[in-house]
N, C-alpha and C positions, 0 to 999 in steps of 0.2 A: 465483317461480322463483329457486332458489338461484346464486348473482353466482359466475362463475367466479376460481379463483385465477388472477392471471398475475402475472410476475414483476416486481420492482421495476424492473426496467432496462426495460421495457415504458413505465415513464413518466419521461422525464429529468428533468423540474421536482421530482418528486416525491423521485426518488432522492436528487438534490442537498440536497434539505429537508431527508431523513432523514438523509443524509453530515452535513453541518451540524451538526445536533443532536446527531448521534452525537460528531464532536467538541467540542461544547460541555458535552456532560456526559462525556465521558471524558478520561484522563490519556493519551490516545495520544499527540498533540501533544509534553506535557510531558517524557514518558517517553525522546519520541526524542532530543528537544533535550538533555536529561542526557546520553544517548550519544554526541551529536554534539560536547557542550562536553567530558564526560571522556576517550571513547575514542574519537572516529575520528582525532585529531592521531596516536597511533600507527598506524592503517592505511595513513593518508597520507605517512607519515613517508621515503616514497622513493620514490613514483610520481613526482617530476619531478625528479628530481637529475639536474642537468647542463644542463635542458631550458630554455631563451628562452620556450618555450609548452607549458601544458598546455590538454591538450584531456578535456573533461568530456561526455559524455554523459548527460541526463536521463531514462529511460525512463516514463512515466507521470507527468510533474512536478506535476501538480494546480499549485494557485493560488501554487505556489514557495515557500512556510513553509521549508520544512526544507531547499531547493533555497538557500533564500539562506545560510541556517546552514552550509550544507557548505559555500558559496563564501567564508565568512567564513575557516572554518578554513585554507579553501586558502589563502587570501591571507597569515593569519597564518603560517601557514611558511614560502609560497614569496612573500615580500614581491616590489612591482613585476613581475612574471614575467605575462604578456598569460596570461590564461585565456579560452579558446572553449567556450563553453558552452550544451550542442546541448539544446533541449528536443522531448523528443514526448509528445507532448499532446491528445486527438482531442477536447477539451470545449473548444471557444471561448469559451465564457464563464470555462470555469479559466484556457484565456491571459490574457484579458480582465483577470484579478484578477490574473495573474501579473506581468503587465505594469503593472497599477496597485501591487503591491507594491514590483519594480524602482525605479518612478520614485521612491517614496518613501524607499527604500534610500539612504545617502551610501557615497562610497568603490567605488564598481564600476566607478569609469573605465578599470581596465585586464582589465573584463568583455566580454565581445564576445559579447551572446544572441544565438540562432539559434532561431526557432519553429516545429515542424512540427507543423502540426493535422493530425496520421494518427494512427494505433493502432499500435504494435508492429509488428501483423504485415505491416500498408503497408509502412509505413518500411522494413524488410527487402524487399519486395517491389519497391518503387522500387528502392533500390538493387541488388539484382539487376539489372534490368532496367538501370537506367545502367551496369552494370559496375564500380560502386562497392564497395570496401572499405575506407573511410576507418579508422585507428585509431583507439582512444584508451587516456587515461591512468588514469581513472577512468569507469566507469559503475556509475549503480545505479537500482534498480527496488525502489520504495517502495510497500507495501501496491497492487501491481497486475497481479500475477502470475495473480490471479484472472481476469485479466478476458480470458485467450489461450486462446486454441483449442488449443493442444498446447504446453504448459509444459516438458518436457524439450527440445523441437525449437526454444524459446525461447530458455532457457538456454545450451543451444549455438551459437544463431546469436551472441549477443549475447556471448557468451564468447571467439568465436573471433575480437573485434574488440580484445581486451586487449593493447598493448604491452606490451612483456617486463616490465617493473617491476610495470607497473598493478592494476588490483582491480575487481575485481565485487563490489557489495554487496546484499545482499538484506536488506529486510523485510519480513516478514509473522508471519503471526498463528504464535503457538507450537502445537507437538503438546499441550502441558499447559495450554491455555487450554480456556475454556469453548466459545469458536466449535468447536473439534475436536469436543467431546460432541456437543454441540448438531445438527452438520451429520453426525456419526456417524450419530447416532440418524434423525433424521429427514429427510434430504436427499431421501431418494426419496418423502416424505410433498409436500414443496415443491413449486413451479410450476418446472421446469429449464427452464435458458435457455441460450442457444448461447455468451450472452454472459457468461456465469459458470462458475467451474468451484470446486468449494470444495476449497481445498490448505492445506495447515498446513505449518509448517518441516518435522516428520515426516517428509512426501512429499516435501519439498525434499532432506533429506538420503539420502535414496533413491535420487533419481534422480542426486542426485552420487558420490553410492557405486556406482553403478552404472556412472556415466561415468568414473569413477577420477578423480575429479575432487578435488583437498582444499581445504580450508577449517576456519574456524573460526569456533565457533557462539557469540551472546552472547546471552541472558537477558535480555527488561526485561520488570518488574514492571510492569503497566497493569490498572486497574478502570475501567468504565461504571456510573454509577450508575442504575438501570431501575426506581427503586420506581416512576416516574410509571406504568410497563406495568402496574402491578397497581393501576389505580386505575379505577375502572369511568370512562368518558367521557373521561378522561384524551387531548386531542391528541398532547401528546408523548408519552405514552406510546405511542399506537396509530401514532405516527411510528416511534418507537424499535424497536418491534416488528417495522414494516417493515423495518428495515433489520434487525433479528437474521435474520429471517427470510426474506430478500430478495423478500419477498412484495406486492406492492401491496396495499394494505387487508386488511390480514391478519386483523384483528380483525371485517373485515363479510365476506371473502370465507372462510374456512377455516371446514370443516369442526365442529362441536362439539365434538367427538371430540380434533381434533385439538390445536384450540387448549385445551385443557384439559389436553391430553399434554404440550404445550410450556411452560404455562406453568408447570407443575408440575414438569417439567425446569429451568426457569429458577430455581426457587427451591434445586436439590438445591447439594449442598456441591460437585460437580464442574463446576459452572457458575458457581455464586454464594456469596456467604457474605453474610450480613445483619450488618451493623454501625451500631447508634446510631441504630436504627428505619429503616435505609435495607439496600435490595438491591443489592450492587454483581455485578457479572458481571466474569469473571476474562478481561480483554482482553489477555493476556498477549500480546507480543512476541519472535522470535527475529530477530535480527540476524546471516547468513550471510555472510561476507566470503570471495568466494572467488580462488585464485591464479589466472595465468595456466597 
């Protein structure tokens, strides 16, 4: 009997594997930290002037990598100034490491974490209910836009929580990366899950243009290297896959059909470019900073 597709978030241990992987053979990681050490000191450059305390909002923080990079810069501008710094975060195990990052970190004495193991739309949800509208100075939401039920009705909640100086920063995957092809082409081929929704900056900037909302848009360069995916028996490859393809066993559950379409997608020049006998896939990033 042929194994049905179901989605990678269907199994947490598995997703986390392929997450993993996917940044260990990609420059995501690396790509953002250049953004973070060249260009966010300008974004930041007046969200706390005058202020005794900024207050930082985390939406989606995973295991805090890039959570601690941002707190670095904040510090570096606004030396000694108490910063409160709210994480949401609905994977225990990412606090788990976020919190084991922290303790390894020096210099965060005048860091004050806060950790909420909810989703987005909790979090909004609690606070409704308590009657909360706490500000802040800075929030941003890192590669996890994907993973909300109504992405415009996100944006806005979480927009409409910005002090007058402040910033909302977005990343996620670019309209001219290969994830856009890829999820163009065959999204409706996939196992859809309640728990994913595939958006590129494209549809971000849509729904800000829509909302008359401005911002500005910044470019970073990122490849995944996936020759392992084209290697017959390959684990990490038939990992890697999962995660392009947010498929659980994509390689034993899909289609022939399909996975022959995909994978010969993966090879074209709008996904991938081969360099020095290796497949890399165009993980391109947009970085959205938007105003109050």
């Amino acid at each position: 009997m042929a194994l049905l597709m179901r989605s990678l978030f269907t199994d947490p241990d598995r997703y986390l594997q392929s997450f993993r992987l996917f940044l260990a053979n990609s420059t995501e990681h690396q790509c953002m930290q250049e953004f973070m050490e060249r260009q966010l000191p300008a974004v930041i450059e007046s969200i706390g002037n005058g202020k005794s305390t900024i207050n930082i909002l985390s939406v989606g923080g995973g295991a805090g990598e890039i959570d601690l990079l941002i707190l670095s810069k904040m510090q570096a501008r606004y030396p000694g100034v108490t910063i409160n710094n709210d994480v949401i975060e609905p994977s225990a195990d990412q606090i788990f490491k976020y919190k084991e990052h922290v303790a390894a970190t020096s210099n965060l004495e005048n860091v004050k974490f806060t950790w909420h193991e909810e989703t987005a739309y909790e979090y909004e949800s609690r606070m409704n209910t308590e009657k909360k509208s706490k500000k802040w100075d800075f929030i941003h939401m890192i590669q996890m836009l994907y993973y909300v039920k109504d992405v415009p009705a996100t944006i806005r909640y979480f927009h409409s929580l910005l002090e007058e100086q402040a910033k909302l920063l977005i990343i996620l995957v670019s309209g001219t990366s290969g994830w856009e092809t890829l999820w163009k082409k065959h999204r409706s081929s996939f196992p859809l899950d309640d728990l994913c929704s595939y958006v590129s900056s494209a549809d971000i900037k849509r729904i800000l243009d829509s909302a008359g909302l401005k911002c500005q848009l910044h470019e970073l360069p990122s490849h995944m290297d996936i020759t392992s995916c084209f290697i017959e028996g390959s684990k990490d490859g038939e990992m890697l896959l999962d995660f392009l393809t947010e498929t659980c066993e994509f390689s034993k559950t899909a289609p022939p059909e399909l996975k022959h379409q995909v994978m010969e997608e993966l090879r074209k020049p709008e996904c991938s470019q081969e360099r020095d006998g290796k497949v890399l896939f165009n993980n391109n990033l947009s970085v959205i900073v938007i105003e109050p």
